[in-house]
C-alpha positions in Angstrom: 0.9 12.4 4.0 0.0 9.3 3.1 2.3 5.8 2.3 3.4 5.3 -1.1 5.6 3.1 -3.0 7.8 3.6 -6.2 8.8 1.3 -8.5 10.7 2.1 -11.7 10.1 5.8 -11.1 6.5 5.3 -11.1 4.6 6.3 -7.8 1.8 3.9 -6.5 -0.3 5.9 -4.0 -4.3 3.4 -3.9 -4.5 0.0 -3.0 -6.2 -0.3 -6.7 -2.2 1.0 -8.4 -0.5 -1.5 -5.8 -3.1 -4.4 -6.8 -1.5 -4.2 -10.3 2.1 -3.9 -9.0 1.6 -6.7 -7.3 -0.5 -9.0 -9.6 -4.2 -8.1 -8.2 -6.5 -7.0 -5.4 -6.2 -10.8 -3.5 -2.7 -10.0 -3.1 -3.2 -7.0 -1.2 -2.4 -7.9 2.8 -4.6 -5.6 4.8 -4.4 -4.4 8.1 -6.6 -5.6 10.9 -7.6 -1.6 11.0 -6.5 1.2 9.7 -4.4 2.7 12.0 -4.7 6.2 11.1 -7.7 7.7 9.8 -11.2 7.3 11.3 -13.1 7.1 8.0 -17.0 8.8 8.3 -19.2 6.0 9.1 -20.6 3.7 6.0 -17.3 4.3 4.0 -15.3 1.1 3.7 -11.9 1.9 4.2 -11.2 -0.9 1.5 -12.0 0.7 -1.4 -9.4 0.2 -3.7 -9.3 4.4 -4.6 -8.5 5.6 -1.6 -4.7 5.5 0.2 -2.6 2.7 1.6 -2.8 3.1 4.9 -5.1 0.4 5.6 -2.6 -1.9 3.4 0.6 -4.1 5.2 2.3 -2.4 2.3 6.0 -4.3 3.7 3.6 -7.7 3.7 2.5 -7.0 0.4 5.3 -6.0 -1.4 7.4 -9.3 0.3 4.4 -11.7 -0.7 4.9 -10.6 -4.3 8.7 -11.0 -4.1 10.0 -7.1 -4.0 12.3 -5.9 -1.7 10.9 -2.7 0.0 13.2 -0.1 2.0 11.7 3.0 3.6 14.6 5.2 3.9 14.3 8.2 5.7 10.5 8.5 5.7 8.5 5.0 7.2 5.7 5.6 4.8 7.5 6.0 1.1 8.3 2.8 0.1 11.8 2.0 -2.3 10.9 -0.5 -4.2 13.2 -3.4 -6.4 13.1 -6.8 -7.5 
């Protein structure tokens, strides 16, 4: 399973549905790599339609001023303001 964040019972699951959580693609923190999948070669793991994983989703969601809590599973995010 991938990360994924919720925020007023709607689930965010791309970087492209956390971009307009957040207030747009810029304010997406990446990772340095992404850590868990080893996409084929030629795909950019960037692309705003695939999952989080190679998004700081804590990094993110602090730079645009939410408080994020991962309860129980590290990779669902609990999100408020």
């Amino acid at each position: 399973m991938c990360n994924s964040v919720t925020y007023e019972g709607r689930i965010y699951n791309t970087p492209g549905e956390l971009a307009e959580l957040v207030g747009g693609v810029d304010r997406l923190v990446w990772q340095s790599f992404n850590p868990f999948t080893p996409w084929p070669a030629g795909k950019d793991w960037h692309a705003l339609d695939l999952c989080l994983c190679p998004v700081n989703v804590e990094a993110t969601l602090t730079s645009a001023g939410f408080t994020a809590t991962n309860d129980g599973d590290p990779m669902e995010w609990q999100v408020q303001r």
